[in-house]
PDB file of the backbone (N, CA, C, O) and the ligand in Angstrom, with CONECT records:
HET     ZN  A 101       1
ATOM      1  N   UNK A   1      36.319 155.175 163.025  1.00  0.00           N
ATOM      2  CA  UNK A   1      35.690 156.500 162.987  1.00  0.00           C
ATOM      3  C   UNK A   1      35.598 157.019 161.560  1.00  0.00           C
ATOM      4  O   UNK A   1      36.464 157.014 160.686  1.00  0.00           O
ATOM      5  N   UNK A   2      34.143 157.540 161.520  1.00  0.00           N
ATOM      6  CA  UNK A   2      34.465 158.223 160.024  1.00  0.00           C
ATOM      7  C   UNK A   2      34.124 159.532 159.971  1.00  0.00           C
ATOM      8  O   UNK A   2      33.151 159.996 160.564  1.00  0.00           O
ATOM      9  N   UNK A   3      34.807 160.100 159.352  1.00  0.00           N
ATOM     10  CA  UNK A   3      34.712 161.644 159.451  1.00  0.00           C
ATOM     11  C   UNK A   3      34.113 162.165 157.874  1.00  0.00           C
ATOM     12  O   UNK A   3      34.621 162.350 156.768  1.00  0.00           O
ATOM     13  N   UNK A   4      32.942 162.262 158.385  1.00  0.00           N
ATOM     14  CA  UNK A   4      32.094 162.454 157.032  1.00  0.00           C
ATOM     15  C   UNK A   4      32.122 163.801 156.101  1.00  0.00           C
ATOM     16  O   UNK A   4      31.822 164.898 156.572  1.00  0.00           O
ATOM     17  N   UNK A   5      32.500 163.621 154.773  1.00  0.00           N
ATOM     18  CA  UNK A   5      32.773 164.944 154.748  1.00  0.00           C
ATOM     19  C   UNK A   5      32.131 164.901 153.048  1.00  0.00           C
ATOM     20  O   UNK A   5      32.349 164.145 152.102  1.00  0.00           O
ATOM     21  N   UNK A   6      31.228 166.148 153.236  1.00  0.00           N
ATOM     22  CA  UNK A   6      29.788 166.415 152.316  1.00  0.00           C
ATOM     23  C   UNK A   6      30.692 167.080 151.427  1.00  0.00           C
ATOM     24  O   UNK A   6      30.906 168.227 151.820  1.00  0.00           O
ATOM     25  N   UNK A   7      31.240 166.816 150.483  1.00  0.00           N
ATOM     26  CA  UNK A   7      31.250 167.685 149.420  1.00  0.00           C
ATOM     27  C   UNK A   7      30.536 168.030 148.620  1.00  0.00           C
ATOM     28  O   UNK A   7      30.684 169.071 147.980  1.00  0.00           O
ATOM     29  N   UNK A   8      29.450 167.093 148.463  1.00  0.00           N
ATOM     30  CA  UNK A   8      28.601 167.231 147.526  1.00  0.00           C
ATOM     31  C   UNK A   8      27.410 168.344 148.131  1.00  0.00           C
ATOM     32  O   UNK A   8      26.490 168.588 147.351  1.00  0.00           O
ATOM     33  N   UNK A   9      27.390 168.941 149.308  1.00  0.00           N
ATOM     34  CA  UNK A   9      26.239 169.802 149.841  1.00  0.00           C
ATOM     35  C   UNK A   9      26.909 171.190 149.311  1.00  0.00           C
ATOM     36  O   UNK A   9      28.105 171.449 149.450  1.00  0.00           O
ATOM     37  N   UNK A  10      26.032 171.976 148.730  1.00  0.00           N
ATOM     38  CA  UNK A  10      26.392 173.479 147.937  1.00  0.00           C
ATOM     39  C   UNK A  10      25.139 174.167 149.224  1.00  0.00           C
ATOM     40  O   UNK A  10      24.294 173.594 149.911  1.00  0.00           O
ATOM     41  N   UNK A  11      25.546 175.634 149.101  1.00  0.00           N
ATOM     42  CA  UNK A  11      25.244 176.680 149.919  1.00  0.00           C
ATOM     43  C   UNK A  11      24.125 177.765 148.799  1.00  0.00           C
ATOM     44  O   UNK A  11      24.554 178.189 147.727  1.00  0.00           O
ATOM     45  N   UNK A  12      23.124 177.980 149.149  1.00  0.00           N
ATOM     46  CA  UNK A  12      22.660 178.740 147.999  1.00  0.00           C
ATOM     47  C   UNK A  12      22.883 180.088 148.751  1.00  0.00           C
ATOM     48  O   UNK A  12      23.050 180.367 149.938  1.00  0.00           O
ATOM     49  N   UNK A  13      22.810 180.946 147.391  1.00  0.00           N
ATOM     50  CA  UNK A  13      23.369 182.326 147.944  1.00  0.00           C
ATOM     51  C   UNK A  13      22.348 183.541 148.168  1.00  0.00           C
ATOM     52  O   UNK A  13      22.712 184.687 148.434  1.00  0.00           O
ATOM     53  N   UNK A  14      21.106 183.154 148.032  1.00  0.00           N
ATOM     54  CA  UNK A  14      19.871 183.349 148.399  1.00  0.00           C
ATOM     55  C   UNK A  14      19.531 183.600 149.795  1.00  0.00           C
ATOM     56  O   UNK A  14      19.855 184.459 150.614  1.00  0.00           O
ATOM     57  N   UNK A  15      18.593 182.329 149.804  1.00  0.00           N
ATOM     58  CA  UNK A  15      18.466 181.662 151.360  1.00  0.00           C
ATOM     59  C   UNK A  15      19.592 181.305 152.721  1.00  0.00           C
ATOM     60  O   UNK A  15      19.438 181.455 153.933  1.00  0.00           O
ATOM     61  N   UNK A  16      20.826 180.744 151.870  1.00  0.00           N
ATOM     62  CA  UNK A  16      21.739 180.417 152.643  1.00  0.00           C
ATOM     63  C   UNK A  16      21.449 178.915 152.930  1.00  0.00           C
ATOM     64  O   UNK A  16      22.340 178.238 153.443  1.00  0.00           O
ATOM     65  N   UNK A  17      20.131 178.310 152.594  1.00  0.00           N
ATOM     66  CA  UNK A  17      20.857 176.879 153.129  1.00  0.00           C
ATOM     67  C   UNK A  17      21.050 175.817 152.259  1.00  0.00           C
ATOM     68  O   UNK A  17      20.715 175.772 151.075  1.00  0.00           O
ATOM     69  N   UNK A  18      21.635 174.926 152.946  1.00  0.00           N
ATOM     70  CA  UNK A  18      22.283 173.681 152.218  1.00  0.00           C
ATOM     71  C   UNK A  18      21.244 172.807 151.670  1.00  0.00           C
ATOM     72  O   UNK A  18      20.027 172.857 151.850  1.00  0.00           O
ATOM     73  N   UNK A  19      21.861 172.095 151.052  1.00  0.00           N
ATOM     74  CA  UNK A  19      21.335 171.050 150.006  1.00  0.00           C
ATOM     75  C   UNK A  19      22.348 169.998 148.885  1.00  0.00           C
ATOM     76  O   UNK A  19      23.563 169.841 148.761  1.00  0.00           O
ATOM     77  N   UNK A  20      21.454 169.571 148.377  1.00  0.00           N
ATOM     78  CA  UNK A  20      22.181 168.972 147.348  1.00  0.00           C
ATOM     79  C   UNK A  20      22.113 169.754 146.057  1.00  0.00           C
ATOM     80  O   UNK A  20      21.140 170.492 145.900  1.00  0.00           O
ATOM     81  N   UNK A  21      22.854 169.692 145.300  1.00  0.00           N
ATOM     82  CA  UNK A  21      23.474 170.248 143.904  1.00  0.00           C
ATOM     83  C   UNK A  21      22.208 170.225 143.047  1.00  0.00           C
ATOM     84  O   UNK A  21      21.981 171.267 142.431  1.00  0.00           O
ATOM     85  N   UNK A  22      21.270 169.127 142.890  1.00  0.00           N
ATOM     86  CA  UNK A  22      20.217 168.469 141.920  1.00  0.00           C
ATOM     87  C   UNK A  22      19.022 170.059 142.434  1.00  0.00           C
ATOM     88  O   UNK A  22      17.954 169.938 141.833  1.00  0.00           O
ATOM     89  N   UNK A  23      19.037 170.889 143.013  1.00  0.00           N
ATOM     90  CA  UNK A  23      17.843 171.647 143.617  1.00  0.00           C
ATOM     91  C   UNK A  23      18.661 172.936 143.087  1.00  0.00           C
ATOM     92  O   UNK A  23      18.061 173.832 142.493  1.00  0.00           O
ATOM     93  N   UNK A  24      19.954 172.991 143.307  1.00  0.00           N
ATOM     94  CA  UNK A  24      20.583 174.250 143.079  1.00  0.00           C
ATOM     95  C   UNK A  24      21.184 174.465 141.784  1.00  0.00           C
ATOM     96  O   UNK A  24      21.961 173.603 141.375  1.00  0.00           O
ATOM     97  N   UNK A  25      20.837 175.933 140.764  1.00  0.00           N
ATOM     98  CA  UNK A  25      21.589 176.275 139.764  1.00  0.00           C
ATOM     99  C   UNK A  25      23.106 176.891 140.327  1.00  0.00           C
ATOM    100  O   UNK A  25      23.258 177.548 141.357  1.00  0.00           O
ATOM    101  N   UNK A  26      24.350 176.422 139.194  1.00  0.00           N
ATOM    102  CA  UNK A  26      25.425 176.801 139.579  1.00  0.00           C
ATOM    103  C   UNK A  26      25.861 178.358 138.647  1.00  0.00           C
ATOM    104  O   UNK A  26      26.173 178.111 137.482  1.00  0.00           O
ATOM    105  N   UNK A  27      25.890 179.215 138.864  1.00  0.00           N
ATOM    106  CA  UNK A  27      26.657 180.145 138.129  1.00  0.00           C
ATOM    107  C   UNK A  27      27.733 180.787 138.391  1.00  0.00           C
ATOM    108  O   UNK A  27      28.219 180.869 139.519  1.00  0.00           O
ATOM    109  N   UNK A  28      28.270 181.378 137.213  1.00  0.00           N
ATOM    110  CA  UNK A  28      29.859 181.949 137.144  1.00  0.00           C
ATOM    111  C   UNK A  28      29.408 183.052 136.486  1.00  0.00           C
ATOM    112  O   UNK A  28      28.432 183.183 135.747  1.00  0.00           O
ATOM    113  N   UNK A  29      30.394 183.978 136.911  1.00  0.00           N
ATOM    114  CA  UNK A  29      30.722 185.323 136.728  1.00  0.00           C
ATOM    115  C   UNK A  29      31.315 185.618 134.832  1.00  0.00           C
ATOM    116  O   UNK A  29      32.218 184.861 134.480  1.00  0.00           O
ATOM    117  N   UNK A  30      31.064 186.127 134.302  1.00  0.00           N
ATOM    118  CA  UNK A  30      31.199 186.015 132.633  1.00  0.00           C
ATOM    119  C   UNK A  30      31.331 187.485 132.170  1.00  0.00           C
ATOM    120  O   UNK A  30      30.344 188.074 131.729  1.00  0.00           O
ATOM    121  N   UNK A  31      32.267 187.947 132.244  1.00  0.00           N
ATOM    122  CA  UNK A  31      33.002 188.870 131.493  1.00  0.00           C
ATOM    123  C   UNK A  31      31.685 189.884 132.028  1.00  0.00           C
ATOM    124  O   UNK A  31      30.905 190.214 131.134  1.00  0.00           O
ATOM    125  N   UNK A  32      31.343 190.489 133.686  1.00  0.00           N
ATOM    126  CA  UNK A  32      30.851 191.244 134.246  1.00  0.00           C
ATOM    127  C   UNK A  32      29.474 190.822 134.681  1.00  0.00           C
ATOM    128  O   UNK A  32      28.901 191.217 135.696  1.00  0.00           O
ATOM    129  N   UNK A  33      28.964 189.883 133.698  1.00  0.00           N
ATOM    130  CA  UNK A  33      27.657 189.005 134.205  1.00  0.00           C
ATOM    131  C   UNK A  33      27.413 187.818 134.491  1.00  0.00           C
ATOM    132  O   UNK A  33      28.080 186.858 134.105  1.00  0.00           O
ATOM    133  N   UNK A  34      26.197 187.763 135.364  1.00  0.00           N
ATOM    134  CA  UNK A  34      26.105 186.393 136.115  1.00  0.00           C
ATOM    135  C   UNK A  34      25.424 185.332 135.222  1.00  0.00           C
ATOM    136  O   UNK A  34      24.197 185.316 135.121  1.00  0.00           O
ATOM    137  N   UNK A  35      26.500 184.116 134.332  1.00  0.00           N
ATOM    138  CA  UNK A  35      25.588 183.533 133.862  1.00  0.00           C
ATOM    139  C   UNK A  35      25.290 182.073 134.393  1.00  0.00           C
ATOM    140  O   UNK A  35      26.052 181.582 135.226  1.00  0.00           O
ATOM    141  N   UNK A  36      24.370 181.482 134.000  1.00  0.00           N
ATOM    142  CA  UNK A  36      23.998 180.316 134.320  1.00  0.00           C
ATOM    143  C   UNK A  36      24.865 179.097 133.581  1.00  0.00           C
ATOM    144  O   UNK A  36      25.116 179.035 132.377  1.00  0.00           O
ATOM    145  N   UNK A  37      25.358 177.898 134.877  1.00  0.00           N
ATOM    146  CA  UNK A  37      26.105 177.103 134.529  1.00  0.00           C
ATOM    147  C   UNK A  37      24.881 175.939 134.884  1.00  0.00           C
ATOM    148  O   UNK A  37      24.741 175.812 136.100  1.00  0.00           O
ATOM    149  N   UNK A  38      24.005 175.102 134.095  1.00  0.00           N
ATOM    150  CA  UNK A  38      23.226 174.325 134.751  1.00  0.00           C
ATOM    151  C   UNK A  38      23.780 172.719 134.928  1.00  0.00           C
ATOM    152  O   UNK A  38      23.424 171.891 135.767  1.00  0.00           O
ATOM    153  N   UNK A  39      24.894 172.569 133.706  1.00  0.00           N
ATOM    154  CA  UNK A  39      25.212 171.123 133.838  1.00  0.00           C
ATOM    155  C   UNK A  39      27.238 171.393 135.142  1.00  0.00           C
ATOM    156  O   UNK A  39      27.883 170.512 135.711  1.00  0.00           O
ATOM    157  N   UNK A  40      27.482 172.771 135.085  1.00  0.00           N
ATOM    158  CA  UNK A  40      28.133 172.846 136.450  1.00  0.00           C
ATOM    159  C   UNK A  40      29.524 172.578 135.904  1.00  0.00           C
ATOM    160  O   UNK A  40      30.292 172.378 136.845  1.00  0.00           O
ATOM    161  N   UNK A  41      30.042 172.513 134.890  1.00  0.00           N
ATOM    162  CA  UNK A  41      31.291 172.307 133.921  1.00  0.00           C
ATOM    163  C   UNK A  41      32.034 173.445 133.954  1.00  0.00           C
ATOM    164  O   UNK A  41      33.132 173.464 134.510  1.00  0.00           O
ATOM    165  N   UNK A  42      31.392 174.730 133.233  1.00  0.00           N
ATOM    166  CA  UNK A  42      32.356 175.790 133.454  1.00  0.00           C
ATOM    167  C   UNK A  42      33.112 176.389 134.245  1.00  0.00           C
ATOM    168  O   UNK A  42      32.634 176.630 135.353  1.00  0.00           O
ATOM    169  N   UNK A  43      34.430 176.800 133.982  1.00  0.00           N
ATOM    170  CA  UNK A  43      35.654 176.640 135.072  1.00  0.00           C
ATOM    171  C   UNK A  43      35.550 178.382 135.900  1.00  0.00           C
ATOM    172  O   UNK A  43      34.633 179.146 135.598  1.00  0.00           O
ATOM    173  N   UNK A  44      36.443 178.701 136.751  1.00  0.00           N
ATOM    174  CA  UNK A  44      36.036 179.663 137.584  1.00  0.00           C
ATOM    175  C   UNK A  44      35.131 179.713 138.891  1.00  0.00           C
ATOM    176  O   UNK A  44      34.282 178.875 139.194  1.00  0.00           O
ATOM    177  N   UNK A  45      35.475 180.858 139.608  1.00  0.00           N
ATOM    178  CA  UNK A  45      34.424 180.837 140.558  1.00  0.00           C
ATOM    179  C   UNK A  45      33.328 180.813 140.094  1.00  0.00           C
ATOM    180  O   UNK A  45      33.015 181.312 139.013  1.00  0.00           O
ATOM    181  N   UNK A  46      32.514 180.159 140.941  1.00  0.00           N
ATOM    182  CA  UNK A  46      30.840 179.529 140.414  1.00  0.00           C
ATOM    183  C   UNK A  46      30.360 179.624 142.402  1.00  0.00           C
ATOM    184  O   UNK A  46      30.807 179.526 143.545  1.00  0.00           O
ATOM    185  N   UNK A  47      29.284 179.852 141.673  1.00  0.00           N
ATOM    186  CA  UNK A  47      28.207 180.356 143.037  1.00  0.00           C
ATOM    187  C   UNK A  47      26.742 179.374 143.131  1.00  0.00           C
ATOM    188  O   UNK A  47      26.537 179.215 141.927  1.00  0.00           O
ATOM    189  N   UNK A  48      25.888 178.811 143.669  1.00  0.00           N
ATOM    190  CA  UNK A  48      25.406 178.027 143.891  1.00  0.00           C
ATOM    191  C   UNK A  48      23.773 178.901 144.333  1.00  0.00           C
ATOM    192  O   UNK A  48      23.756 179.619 145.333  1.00  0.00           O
ATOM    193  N   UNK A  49      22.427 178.714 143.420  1.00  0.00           N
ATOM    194  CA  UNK A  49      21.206 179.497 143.773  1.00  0.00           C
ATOM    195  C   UNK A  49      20.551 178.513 143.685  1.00  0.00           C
ATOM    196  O   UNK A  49      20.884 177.532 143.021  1.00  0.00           O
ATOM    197  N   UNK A  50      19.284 178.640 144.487  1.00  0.00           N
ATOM    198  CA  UNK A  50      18.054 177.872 144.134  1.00  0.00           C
ATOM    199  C   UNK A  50      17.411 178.961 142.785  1.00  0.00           C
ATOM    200  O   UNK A  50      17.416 180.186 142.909  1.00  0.00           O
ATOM    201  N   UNK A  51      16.984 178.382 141.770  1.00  0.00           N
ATOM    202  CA  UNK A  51      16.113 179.695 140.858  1.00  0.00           C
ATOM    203  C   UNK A  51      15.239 180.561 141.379  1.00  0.00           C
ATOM    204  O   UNK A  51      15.064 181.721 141.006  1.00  0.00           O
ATOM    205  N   UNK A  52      14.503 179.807 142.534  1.00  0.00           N
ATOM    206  CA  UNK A  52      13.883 180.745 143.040  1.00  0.00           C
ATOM    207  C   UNK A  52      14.407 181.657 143.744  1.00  0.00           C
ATOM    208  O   UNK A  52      13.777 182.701 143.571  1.00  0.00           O
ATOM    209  N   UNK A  53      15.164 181.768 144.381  1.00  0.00           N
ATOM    210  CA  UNK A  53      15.916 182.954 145.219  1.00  0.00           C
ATOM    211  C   UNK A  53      16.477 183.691 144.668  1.00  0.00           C
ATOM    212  O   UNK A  53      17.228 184.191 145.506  1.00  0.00           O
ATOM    213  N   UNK A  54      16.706 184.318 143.396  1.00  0.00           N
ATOM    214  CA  UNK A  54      17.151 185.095 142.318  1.00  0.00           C
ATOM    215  C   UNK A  54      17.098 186.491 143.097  1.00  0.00           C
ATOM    216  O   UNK A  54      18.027 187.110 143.616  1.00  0.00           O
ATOM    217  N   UNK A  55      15.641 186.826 143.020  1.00  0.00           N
ATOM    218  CA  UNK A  55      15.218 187.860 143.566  1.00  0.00           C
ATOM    219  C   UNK A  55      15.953 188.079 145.060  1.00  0.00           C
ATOM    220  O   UNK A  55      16.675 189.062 145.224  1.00  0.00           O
ATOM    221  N   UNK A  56      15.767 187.266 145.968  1.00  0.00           N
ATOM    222  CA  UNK A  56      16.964 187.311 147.113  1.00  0.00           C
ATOM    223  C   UNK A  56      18.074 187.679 147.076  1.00  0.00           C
ATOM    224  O   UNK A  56      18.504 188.662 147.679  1.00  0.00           O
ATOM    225  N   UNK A  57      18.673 186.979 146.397  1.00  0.00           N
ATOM    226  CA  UNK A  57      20.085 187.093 146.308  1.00  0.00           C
ATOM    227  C   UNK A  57      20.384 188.507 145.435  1.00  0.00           C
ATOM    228  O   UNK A  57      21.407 189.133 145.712  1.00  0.00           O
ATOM    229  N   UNK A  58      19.789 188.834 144.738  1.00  0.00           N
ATOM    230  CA  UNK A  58      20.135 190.197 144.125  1.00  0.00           C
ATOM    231  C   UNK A  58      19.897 191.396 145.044  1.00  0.00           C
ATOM    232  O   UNK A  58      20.449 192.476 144.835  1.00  0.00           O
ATOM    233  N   UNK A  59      19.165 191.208 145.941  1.00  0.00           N
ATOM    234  CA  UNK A  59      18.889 192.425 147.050  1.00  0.00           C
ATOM    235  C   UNK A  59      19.880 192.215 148.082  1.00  0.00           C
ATOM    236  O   UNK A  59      20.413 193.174 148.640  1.00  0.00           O
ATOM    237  N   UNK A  60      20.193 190.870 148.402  1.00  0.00           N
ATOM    238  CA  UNK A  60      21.508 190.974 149.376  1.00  0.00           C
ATOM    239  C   UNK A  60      22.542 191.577 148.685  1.00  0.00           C
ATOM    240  O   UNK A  60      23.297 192.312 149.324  1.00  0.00           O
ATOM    241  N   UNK A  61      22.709 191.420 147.588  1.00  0.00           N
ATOM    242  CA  UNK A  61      24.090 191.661 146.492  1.00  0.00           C
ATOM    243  C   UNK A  61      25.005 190.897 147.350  1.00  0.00           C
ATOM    244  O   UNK A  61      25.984 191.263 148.001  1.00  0.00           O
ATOM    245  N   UNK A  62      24.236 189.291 147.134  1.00  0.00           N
ATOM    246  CA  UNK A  62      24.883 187.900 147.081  1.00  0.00           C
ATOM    247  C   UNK A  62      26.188 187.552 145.621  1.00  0.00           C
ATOM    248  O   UNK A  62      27.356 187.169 145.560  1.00  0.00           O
ATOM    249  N   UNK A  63      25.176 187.940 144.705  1.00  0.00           N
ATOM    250  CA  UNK A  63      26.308 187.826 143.802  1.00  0.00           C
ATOM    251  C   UNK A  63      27.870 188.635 143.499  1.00  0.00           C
ATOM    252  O   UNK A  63      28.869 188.195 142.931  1.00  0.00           O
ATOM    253  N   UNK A  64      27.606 190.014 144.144  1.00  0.00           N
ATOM    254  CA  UNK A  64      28.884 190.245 143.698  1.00  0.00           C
ATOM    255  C   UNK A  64      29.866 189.681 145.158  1.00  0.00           C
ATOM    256  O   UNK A  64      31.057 189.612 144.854  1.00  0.00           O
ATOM    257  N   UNK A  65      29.656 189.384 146.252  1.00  0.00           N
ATOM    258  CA  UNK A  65      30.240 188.989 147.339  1.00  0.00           C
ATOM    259  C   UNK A  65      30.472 187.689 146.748  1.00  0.00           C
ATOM    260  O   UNK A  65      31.610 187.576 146.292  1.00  0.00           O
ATOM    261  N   UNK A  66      29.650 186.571 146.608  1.00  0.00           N
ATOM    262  CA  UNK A  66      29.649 184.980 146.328  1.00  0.00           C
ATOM    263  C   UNK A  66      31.042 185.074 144.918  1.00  0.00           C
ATOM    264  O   UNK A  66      31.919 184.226 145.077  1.00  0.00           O
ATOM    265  N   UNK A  67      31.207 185.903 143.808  1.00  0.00           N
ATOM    266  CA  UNK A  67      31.030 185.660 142.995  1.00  0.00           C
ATOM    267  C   UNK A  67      32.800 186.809 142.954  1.00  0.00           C
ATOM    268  O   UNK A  67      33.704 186.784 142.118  1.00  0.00           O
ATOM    269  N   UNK A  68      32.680 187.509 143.995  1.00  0.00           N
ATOM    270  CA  UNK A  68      33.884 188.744 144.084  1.00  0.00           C
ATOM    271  C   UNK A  68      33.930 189.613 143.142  1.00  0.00           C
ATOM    272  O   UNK A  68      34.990 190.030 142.676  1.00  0.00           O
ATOM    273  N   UNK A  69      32.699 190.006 142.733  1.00  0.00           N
ATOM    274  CA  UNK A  69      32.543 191.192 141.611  1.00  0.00           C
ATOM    275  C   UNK A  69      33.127 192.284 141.827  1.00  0.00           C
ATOM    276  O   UNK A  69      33.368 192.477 143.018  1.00  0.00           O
ATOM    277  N   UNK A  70      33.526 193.269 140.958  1.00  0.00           N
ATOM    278  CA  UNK A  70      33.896 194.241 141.973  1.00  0.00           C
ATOM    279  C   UNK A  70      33.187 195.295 141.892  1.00  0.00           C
ATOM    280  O   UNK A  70      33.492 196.381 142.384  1.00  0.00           O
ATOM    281  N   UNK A  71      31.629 194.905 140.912  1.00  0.00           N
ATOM    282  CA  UNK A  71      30.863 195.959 140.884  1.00  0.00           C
ATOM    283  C   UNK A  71      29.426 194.719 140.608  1.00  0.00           C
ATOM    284  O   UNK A  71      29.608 193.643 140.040  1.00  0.00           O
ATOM    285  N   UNK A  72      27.910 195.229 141.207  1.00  0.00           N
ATOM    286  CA  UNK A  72      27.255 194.248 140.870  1.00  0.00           C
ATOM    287  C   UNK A  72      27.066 193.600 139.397  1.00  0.00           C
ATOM    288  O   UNK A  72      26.689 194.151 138.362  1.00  0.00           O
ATOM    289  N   UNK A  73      27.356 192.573 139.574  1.00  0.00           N
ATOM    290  CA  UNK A  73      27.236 192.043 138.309  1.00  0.00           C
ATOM    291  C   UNK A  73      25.874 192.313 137.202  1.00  0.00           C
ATOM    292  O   UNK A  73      24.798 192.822 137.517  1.00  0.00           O
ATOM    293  N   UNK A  74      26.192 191.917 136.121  1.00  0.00           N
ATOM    294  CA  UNK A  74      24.747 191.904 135.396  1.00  0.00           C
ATOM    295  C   UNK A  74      23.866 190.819 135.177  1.00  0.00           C
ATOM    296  O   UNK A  74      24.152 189.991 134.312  1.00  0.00           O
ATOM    297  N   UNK A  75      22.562 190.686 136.023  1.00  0.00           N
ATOM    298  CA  UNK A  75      21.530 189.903 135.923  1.00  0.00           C
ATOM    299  C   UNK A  75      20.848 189.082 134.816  1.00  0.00           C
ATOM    300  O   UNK A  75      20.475 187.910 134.764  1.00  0.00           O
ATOM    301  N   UNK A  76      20.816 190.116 133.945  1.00  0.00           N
ATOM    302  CA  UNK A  76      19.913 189.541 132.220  1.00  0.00           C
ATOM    303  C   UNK A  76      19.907 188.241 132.036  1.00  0.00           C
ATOM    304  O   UNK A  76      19.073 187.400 132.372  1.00  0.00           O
ATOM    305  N   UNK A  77      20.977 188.137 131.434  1.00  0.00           N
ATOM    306  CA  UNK A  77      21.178 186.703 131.079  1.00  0.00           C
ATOM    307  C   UNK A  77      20.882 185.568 132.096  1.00  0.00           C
ATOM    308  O   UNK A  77      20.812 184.421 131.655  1.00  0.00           O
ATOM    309  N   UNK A  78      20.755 185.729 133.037  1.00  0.00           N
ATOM    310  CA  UNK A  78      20.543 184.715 134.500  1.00  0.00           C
ATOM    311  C   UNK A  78      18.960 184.873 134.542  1.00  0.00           C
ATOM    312  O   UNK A  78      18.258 183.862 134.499  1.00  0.00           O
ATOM    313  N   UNK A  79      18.339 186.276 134.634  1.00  0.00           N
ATOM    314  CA  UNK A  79      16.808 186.096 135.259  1.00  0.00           C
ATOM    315  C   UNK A  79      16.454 185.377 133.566  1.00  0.00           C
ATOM    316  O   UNK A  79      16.070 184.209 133.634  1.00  0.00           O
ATOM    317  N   UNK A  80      16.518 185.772 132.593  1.00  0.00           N
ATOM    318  CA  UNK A  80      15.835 185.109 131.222  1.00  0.00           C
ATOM    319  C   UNK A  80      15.990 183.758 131.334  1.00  0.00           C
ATOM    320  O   UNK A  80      14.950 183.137 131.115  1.00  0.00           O
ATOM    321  N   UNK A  81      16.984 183.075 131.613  1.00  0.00           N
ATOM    322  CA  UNK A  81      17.314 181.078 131.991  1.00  0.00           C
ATOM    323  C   UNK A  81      16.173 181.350 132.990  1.00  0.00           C
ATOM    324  O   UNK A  81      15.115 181.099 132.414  1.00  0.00           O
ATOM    325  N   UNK A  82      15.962 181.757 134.239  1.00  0.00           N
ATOM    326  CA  UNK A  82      15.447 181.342 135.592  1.00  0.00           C
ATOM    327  C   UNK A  82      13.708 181.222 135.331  1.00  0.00           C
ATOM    328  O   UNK A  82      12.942 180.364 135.771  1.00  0.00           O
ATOM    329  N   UNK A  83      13.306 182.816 134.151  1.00  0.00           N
ATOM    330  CA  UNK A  83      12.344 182.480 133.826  1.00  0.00           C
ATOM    331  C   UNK A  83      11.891 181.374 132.874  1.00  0.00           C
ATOM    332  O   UNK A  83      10.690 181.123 132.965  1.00  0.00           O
ATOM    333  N   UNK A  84      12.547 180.686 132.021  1.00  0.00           N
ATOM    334  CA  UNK A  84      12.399 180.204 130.822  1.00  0.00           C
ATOM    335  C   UNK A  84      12.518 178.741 131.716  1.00  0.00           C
ATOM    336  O   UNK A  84      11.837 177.889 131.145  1.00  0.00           O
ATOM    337  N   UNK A  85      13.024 178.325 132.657  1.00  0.00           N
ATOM    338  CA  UNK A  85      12.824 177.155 133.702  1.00  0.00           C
ATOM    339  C   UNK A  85      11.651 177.354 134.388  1.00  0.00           C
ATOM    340  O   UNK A  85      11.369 176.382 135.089  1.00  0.00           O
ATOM    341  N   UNK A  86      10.895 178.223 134.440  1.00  0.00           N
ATOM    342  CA  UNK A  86       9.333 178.610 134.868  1.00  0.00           C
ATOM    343  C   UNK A  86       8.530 178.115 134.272  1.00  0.00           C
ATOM    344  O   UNK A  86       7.709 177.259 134.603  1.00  0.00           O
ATOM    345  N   UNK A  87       8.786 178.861 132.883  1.00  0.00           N
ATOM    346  CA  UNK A  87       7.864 178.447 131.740  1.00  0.00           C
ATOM    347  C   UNK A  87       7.674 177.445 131.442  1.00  0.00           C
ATOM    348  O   UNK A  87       6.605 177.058 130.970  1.00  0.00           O
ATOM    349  N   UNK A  88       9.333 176.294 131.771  1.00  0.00           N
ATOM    350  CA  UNK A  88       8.733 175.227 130.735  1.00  0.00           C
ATOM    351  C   UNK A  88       8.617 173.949 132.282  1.00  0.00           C
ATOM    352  O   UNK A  88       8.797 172.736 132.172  1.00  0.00           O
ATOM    353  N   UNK A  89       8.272 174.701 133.616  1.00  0.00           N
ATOM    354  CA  UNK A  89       7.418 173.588 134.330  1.00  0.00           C
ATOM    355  C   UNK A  89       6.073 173.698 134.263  1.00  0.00           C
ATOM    356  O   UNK A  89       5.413 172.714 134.597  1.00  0.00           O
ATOM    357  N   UNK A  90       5.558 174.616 133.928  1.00  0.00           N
ATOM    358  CA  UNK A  90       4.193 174.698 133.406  1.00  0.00           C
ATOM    359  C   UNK A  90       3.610 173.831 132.968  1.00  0.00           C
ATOM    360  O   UNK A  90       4.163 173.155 132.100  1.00  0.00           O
ATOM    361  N   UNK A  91       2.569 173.583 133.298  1.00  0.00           N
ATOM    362  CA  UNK A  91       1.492 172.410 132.260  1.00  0.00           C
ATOM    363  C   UNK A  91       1.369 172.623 130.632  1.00  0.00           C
ATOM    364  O   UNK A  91       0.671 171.863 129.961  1.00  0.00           O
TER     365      UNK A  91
HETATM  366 ZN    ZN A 101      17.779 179.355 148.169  1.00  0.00          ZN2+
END
């Protein structure tokens, strides 16, 4: 019997569903703001988004729950990465 067990499937905090890591940005909480961890190294709670669900997850106030803020965190630094990964899939 094998009891299969996905570690590698992350939860985005957006949408809510699963996937693999390669689709989802990881971020951590940074001295009150949410910044972007893309290679997934930095230590701490870390929270798991698709880029696109940014906008989602900030209206649930996913991040300060995912992330245990104790006030909503600050965005900036996260939407400027999310756009600047926009820009450069562009033609
Ligand atoms: Zn998502």
């Amino acid at each position: 019997m094998s009891a299969a067990r996905t570690l590698s499937v992350r939860m985005c905090i957006g949408c809510r569903e699963r996937g693999s890591p390669e689709g989802l940005l990881r971020v951590v909480l940074d001295a009150g703001a949410v910044s972007p961890d893309p290679q997934a190294t930095r230590p701490g709670r870390g929270a798991w988004l698709h880029p696109g669900c940014l906008e989602v997850a900030e209206r649930r106030k996913a991040f300060t729950r995912a992330l245990r803020a104790t006030a909503a965190p600050d965005l900036t630094v996260l939407r400027e990465f999310v756009e600047r990964m926009h820009t450069s899939e562009a033609p």
